[in-house]
C-alpha positions as CSV (number, residue, x, y, z in Angstrom):
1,X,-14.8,43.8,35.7
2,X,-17.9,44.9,37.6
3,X,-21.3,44.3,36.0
4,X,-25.1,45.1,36.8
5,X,-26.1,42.0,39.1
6,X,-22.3,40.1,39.7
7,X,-21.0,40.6,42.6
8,X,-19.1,42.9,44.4
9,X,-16.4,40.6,45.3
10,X,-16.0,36.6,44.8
11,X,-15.2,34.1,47.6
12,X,-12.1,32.1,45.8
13,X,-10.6,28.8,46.6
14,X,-7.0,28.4,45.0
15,X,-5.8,24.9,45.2
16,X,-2.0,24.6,44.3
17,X,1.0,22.8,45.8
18,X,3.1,25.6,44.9
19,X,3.5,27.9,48.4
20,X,4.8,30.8,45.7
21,X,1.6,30.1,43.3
22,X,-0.7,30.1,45.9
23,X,0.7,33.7,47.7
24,X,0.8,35.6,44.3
25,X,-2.5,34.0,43.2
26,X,-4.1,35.4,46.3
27,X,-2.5,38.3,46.5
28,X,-4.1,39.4,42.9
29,X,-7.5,38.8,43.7
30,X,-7.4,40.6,46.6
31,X,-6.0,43.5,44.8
32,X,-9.1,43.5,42.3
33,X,-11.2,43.6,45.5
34,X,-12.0,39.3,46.1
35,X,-12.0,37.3,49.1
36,X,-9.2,34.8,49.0
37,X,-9.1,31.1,50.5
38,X,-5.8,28.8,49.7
39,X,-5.0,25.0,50.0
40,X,-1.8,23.5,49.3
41,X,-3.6,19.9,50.2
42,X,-6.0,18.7,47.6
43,X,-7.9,16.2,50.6
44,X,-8.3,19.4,52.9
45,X,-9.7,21.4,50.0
46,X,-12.3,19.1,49.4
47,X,-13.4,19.6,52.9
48,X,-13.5,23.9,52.5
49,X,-15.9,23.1,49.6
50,X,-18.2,21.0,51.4
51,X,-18.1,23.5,53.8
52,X,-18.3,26.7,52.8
53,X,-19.6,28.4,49.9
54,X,-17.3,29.7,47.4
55,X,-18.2,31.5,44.2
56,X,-15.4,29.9,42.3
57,X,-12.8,27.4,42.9
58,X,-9.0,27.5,41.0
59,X,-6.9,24.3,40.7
60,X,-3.6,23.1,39.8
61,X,-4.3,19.8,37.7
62,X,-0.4,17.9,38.6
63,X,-0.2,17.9,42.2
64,X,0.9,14.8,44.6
65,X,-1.0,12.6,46.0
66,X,-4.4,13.6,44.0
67,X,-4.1,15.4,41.0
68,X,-6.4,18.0,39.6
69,X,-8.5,15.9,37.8
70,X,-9.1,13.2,40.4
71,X,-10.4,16.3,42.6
72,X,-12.7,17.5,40.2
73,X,-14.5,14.5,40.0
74,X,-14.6,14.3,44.2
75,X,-16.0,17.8,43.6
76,X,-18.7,16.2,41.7
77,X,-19.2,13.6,43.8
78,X,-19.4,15.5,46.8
79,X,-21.9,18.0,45.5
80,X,-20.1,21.3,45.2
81,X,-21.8,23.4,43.1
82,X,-18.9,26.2,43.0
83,X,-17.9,26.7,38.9
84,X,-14.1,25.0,38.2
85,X,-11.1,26.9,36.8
86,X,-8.3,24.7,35.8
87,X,-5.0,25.9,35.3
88,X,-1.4,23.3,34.7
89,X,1.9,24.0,33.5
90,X,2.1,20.5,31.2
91,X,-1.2,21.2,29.5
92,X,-2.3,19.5,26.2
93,X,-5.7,18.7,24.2
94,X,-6.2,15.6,26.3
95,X,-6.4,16.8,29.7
96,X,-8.1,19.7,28.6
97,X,-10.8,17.5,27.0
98,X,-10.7,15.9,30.1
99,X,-11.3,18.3,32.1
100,X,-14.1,19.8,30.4
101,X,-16.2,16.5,30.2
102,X,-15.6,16.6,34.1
103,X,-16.8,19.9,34.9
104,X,-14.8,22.1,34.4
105,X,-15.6,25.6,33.1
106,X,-12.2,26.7,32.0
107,X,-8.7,25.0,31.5
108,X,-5.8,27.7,31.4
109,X,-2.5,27.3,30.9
110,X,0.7,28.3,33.3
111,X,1.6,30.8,33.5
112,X,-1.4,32.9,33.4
113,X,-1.5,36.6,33.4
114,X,-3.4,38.5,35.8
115,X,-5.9,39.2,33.1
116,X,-6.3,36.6,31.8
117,X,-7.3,34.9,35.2
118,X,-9.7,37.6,36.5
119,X,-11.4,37.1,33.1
120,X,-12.1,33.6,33.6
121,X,-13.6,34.1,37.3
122,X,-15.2,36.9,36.0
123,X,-16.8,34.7,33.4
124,X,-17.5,32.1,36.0
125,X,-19.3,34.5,38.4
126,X,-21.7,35.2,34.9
127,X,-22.6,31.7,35.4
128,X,-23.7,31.8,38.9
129,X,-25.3,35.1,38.4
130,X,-27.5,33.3,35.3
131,X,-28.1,30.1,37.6
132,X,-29.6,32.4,40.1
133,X,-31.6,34.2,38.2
134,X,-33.0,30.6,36.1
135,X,-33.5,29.8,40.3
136,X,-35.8,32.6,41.0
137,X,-37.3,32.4,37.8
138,X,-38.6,29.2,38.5
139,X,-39.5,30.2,42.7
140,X,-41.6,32.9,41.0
141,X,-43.7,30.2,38.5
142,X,-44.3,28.1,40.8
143,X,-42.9,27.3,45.0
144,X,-42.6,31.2,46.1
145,X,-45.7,32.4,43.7
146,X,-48.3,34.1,46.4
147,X,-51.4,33.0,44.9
148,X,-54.9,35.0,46.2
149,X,-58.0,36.5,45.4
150,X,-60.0,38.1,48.2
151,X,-60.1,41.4,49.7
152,X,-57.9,41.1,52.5
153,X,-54.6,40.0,50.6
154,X,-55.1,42.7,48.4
155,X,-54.4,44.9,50.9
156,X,-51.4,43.1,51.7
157,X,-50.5,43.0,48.2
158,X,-50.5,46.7,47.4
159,X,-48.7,47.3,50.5
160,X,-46.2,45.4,49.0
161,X,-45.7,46.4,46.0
162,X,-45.2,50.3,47.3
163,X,-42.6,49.4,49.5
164,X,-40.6,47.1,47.5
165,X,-39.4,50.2,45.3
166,X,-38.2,52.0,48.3
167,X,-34.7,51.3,50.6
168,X,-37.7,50.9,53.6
169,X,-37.0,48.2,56.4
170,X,-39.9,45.9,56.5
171,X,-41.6,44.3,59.5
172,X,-43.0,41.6,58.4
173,X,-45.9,40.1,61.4
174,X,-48.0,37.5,61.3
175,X,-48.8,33.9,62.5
176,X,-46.8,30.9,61.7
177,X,-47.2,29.6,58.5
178,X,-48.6,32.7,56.9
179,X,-46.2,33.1,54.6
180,X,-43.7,35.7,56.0
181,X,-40.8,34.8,54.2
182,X,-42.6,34.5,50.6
183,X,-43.8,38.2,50.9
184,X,-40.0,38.7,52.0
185,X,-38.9,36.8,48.6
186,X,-41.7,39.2,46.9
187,X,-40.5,42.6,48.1
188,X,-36.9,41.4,47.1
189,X,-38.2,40.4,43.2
190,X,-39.9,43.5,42.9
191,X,-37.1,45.4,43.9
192,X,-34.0,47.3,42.2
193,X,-32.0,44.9,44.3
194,X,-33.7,41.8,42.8
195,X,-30.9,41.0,41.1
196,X,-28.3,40.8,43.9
197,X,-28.6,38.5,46.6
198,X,-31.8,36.9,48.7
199,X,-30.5,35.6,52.2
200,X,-32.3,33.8,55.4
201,X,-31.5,33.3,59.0
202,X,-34.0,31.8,61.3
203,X,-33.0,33.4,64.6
204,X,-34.9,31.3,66.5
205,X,-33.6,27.9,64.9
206,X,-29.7,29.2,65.2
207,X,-28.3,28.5,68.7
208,X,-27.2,31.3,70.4
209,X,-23.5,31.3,71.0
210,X,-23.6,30.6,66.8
211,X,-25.5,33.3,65.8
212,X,-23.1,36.0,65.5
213,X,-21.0,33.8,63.3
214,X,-23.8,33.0,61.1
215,X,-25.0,36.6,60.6
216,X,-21.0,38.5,60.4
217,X,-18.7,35.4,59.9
218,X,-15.6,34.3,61.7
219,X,-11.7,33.9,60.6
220,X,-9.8,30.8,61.0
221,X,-8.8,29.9,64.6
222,X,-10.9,33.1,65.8
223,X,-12.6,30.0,68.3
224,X,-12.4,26.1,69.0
225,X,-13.9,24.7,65.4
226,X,-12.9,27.7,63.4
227,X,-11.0,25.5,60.8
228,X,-11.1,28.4,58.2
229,X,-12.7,31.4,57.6
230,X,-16.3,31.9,56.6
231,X,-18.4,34.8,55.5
232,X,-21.4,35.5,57.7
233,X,-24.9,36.2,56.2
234,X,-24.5,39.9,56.2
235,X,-21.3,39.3,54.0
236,X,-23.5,37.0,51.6
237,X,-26.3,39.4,50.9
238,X,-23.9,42.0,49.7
239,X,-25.8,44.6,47.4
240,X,-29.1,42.3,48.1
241,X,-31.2,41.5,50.7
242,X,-31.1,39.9,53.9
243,X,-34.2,38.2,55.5
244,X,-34.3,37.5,59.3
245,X,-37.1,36.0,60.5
246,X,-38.2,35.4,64.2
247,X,-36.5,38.4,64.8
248,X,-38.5,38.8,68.1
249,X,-36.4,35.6,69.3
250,X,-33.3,37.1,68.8
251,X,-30.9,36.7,72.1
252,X,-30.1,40.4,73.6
253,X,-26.8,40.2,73.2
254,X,-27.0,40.1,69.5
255,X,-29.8,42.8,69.3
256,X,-27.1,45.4,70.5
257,X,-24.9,44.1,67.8
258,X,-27.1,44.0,64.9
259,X,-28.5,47.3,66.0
260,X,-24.6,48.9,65.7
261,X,-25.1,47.2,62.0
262,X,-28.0,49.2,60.5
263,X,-26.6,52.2,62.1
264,X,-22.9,52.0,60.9
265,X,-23.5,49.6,57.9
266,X,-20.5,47.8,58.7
267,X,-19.7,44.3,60.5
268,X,-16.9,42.5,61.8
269,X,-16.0,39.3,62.0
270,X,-15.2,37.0,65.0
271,X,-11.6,37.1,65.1
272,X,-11.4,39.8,62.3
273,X,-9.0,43.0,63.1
274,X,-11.0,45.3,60.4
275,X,-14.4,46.9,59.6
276,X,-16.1,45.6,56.7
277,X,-18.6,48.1,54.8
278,X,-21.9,45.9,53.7
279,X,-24.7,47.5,51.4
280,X,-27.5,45.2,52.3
281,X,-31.4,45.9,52.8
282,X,-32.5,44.4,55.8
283,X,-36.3,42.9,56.4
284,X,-37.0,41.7,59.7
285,X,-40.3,39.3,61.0
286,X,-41.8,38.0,63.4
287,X,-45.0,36.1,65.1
288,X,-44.6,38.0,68.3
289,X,-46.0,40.9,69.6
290,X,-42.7,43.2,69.7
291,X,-44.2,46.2,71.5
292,X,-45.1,43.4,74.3
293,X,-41.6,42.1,74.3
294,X,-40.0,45.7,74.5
295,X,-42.2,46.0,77.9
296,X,-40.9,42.6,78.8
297,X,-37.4,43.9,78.7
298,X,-36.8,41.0,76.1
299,X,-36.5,43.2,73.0
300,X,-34.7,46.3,72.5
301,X,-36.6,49.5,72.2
302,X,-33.6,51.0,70.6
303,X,-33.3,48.2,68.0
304,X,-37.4,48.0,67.7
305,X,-37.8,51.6,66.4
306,X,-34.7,50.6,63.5
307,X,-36.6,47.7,62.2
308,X,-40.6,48.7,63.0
309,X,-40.3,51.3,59.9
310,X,-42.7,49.9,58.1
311,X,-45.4,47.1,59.7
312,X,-47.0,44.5,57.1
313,X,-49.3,42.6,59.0
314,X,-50.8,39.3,57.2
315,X,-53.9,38.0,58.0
316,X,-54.1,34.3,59.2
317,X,-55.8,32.0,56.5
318,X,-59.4,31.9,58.7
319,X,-59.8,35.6,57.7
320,X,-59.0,35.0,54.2
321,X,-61.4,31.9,53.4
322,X,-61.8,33.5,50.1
323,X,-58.5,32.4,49.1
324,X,-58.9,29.2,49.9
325,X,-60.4,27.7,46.5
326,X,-57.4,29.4,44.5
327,X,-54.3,28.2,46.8
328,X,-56.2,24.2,47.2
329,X,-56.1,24.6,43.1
330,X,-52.6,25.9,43.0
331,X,-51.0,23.4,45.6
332,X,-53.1,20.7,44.1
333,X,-51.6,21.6,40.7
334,X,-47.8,22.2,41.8
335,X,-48.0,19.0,44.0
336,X,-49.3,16.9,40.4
337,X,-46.5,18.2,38.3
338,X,-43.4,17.6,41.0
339,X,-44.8,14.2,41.9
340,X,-45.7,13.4,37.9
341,X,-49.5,13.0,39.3
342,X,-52.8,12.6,37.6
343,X,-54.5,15.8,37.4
344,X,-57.4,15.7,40.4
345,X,-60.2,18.5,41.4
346,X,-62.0,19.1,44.2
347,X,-65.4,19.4,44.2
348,X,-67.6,22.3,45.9
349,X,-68.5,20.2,48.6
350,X,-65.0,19.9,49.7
351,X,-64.0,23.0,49.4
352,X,-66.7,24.3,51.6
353,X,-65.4,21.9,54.2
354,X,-61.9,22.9,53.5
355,X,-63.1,26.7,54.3
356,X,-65.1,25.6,57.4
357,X,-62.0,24.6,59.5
358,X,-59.9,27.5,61.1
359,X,-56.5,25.9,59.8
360,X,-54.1,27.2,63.2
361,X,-51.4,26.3,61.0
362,X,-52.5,28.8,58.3
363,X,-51.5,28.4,54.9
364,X,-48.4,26.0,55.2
365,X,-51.1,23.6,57.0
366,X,-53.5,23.9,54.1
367,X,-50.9,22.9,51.7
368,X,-49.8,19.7,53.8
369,X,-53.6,18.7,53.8
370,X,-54.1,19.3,49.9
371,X,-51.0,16.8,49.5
372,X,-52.7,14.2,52.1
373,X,-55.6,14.2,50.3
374,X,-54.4,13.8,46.8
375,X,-52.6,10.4,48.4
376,X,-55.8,9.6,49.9
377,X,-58.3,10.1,46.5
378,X,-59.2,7.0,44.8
379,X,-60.4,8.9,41.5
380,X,-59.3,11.8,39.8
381,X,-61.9,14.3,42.2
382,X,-61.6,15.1,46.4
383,X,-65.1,14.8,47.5
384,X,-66.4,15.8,51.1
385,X,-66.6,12.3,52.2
386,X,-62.2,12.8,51.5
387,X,-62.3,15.4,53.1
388,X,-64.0,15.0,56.3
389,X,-61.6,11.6,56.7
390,X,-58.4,14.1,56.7
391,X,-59.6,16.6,58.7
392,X,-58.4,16.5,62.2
393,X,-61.2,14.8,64.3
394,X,-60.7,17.3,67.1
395,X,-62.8,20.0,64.7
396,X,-60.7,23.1,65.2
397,X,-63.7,24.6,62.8
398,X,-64.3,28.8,62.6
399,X,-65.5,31.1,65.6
400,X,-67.6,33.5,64.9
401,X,-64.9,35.9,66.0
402,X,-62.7,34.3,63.2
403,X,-65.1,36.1,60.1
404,X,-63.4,39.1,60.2
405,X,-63.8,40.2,56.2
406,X,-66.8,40.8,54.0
407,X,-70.4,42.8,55.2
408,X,-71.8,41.4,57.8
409,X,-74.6,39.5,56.1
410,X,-71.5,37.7,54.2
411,X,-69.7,36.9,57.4
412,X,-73.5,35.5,59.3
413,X,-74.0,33.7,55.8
414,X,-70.7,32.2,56.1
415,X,-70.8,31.6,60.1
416,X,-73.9,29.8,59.5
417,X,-72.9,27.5,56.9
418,X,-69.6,26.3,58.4
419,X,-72.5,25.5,61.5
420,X,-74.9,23.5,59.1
421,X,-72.1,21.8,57.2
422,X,-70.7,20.7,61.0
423,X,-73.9,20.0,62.3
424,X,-75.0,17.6,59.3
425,X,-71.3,16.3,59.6
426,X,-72.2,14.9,63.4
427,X,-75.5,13.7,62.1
428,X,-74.0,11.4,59.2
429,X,-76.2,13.8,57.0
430,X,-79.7,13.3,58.7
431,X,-81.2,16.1,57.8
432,X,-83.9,15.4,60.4
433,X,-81.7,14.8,62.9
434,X,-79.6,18.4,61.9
435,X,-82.8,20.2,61.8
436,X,-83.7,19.5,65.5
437,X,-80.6,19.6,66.7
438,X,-80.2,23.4,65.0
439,X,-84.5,24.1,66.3
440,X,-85.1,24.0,63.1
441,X,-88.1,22.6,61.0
442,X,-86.7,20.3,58.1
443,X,-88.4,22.5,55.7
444,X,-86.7,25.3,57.0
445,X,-83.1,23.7,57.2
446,X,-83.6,22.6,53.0
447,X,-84.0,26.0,52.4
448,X,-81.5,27.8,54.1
449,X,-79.2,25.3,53.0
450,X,-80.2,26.0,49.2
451,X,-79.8,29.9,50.4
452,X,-76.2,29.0,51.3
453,X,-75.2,26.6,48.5
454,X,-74.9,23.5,50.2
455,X,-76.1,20.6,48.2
456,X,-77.4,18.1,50.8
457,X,-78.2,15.3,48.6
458,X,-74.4,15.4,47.1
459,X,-73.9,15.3,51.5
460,X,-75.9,12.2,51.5
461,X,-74.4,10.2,49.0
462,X,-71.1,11.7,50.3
463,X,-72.2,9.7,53.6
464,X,-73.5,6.9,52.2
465,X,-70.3,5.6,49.8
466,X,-68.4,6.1,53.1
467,X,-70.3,3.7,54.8
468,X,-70.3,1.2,52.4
């Protein structure tokens, strides 16, 4: 039943009113290796769904109360997403029919062999293995595309693509909204275990006390709110990939027990009596300095050495200012087509604005402020005048310190135009005004501004329709 990409096992939900159905049912699938959930109470089902994630969901169509067919359109309703087998002992073309124009991906008849049934969920789990990959076909065109150009992600880049072939644990460091998890999502796509399983936990957004349930799962009762049992992360990313970022905010107490999972490969569930074996690659990140919080006492050593295998530092977006014209054209062309915009540009005077400011929010920040200033243009171009309205007031613009790319007559060329184009900024444009303010002579300023490509008569009018 197996197949390249399915996986290993299913997480079921049978639905029956028949105690006898529901035992045998389970007991087969368990036998051919799948998790198992049953409901004899069509209203509590509907709850499980919401709540957990199954991979398939079996129902009885005549049941009291609601019948099969009333709960497949509550399914619908509600949102689950989990494929629907059918199955009734007074079937006919009707209900069938009726079924199928409700969702459902399969209408069997009672009683059903064994076969039979682990064909259809095999069939169904086809289905969720072709939504996924149609899913991160589309992440790849367009939301989780890493889009660059200088010299400093293509560092990153070919990192990457060495390590995704290998079984390597990745360390993934950098500032916030660098883009840790889309390298994550890359390394996975260009792996052989792109088509298993992609999985995230933010361990610093989980509380504590609920982060060992979320990464190993828990079994119904196991604590107060356990109303059934639910498959932990670890579970999920089965013969995939498992992506936890903020590791360095992990609590200690779960350090020591993720640490016993990359060494044994196994987990256990909160109120579980049994081992359960996991193949799952594990990438790890983090905007902290670990080696810090290992002489803090905050991070284990033990647990530092499993995941530090293989470091992939990215740079924050003030030493990659080269990239910045190619992501403002990407967001700026993702954010028109979701949003069924007019195409707009922007223009080199904006950009050179957009590539003077040291963006502490990195690359996340950058696309927020591409999407304020499409709302904010009046024609189909960002101009400078735009710009300098969206950019924080405060100035956050580059340090010298922050030109850390490029030979050193690119990075004083590029220091010294962010200092003109902020200079002639606070002047309204003056260029008389910039020049002394810099010790310059006017003459002087026109030229080096000419050296550096900034236009200042497209400034001026820039200034000028702002003040009208």
């Amino acid at each position: 039943m197996k197949e390249s990409g399915l996986p290993t096992k299913a997480n079921l939900l049978i639905i029956d009113d028949d105690a006898n159905t529901l035992a045998s049912l389970a007991r087969a699938f368990r036998l051919a290796g799948h998790e198992a959930t049953v409901s004899d109470n069509p209203e509590r089902a509907v709850e499980l769904a919401k709540a957990r994630n199954f991979d398939v969901i079996l129902s009885d169509v005549v049941m009291p109360g609601k019948d099969g067919l009333a709960l497949l359109e509550e399914f619908k309703t509600q949102g689950v997403s989990a494929p629907v087998v059918m199955m009734s002992g007074q079937a006919d073309i009707q209900m069938a029919v009726k079924a199928t124009r409700l969702g459902a991906l399969d209408f069997l008849e009672k009683p059903v062999s064994t076969e039979k049934l682990l064909l259809s969920v095999e069939n169904a789990l086809k289905l969720r293995r072709l939504e996924r990959e149609n899913k991160q076909l589309k992440q790849r065109l367009g939301k989780h595309e890493i889009v660059w150009q200088g010299a400093a992600m293509q560092r990153v880049m070919a990192q990457v693509e060495r390590v995704a072939a290998s079984e390597t644990r990745v360390c993934i460091l950098g500032e916030t909204g660098t883009g840790k998890e889309l390298v994550a999502r890359t390394i996975h796509e260009r792996s052989a275990r792109a088509n298993g399983p992609f999985v995230t936990l933010n361990c610093a957004a989980i509380p504590a006390e609920l982060i060992e349930s979320e990464l190993f799962g828990h079994e119904k009762g196991s604590f107060t709110g356990a109303a059934g049992r639910y498959i932990g992360k670890f579970e999920q990313a089965d013969h995939g990939m498992i992506f936890l970022d903020e590791i360095g905010d992990m609590p200690l107490t779960m350090q020591a027990k993720l640490l016993r999972v990359l060494e044994e490969g196994e987990i256990e569930r909160i109120g579980g009596d049994r081992a359960i074996a996991v193949d799952v690659r594990v990438l790890v990140a983090t905007h902290r300095d670990l080696e810090a919080r290992v002489r803090e006492d905050k991070f284990r050593q033990d647990l530092f050495h499993r995941i530090y295998v293989f470091p992939l530092a990215l740079p924050p977006l003030r030493e990659r200012r080269e990239d910045i014209p190619a992501l403002v054209e990407h967001f700026a062309t993702q954010l028109c087509t979701q949003n069924g915009w007019k195409p707009v540009v922007f223009n080199n005077e904006a950009i050179e604005a957009l590539q003077g400011y040291a963006w502490p929010g990195n690359v996340r920040e950058l696309r927020n402020m591409v999407e304020r200033l499409l709302l904010l243009a009046t024609t189909d171009e960002v101009d400078l005048t735009t710009v300098q309205l969206a950019l924080p007031k405060s100035g956050a613009h580059v340090s010298p310190f922050a030109f850390a790319s490029g030979t050193l007559a690119e990075r004083v060329d590029a220091f010294e135009r962010v200092v003109i184009l902020d200079e002639l900024k606070r002047s309204h444009s003056n260029v008389t005004l910039a020049a002394k303010s810099l010790g310059l002579e006017r003459s002087h300023l026109y030229k080096k501004a000419e050296q550096l490509g900034i236009d200042l008569k497209v400034l001026r009018r820039g200034q000028e329709s702002a003040l009208e």
